[in-house]
C-alpha angles and dihedrals in degrees: 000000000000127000093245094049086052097056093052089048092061098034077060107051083043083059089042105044103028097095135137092232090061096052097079121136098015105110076232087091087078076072098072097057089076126070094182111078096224080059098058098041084058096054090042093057094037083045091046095048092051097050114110125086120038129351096233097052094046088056084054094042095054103033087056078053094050101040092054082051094054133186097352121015085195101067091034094060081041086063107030129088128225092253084045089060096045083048092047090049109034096113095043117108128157122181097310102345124102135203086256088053091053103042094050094050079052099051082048091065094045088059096050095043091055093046 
């Protein structure tokens, strides 16, 4: 098969198979909440770093992230300061990970966003 047939085979199984209703359960599907890209990259990384353990407690896990952070992470990290987010948070815990843990990987975020 030739390169450029290839490449039509699998942009057409990416047409084919990239569908919202073949993201469940993949904590991704947070994703598709957000229409403004910043958004999005905010729930990837907060869904990516929550994802270890089972598949049902990740999806809680990040969906309690995501709804504190409201319509848009990106302004809310935008807002909030770093004591606002370990008191946000206090109570969080998934597997291993703590509030703190969370707060501060957050706070991380906000800092590379502003530089």
């Amino acid at each position: 098969m030739k390169l450029k047939q290839q490449k039509i085979m699998l942009e057409n199984l990416y047409e084919e198979n990239n569908r919202r209703k073949y993201v469940h359960p993949d904590p991704l599907e947070f994703l598709y909440n957000y229409s403004e890209i910043r958004d999005r990259e905010i729930a990837g990384l907060v869904a990516s770093s929550l994802s270890y353990g089972a598949v049902s407690q990740i999806l809680r896990s990040v969906k309690i992230v995501l709804d504190q952070m409201g319509e848009s992470p990106f302004y809310f990290l935008k807002s909030i300061s770093q004591k606002e987010l370990i008191e946000l948070f206090s109570g969080f815990k998934h597997r291993f990970a703590t509030g703190k843990n969370l707060a501060i990987f957050l706070y991380g975020l906000k800092k590379t966003i502003e530089q």
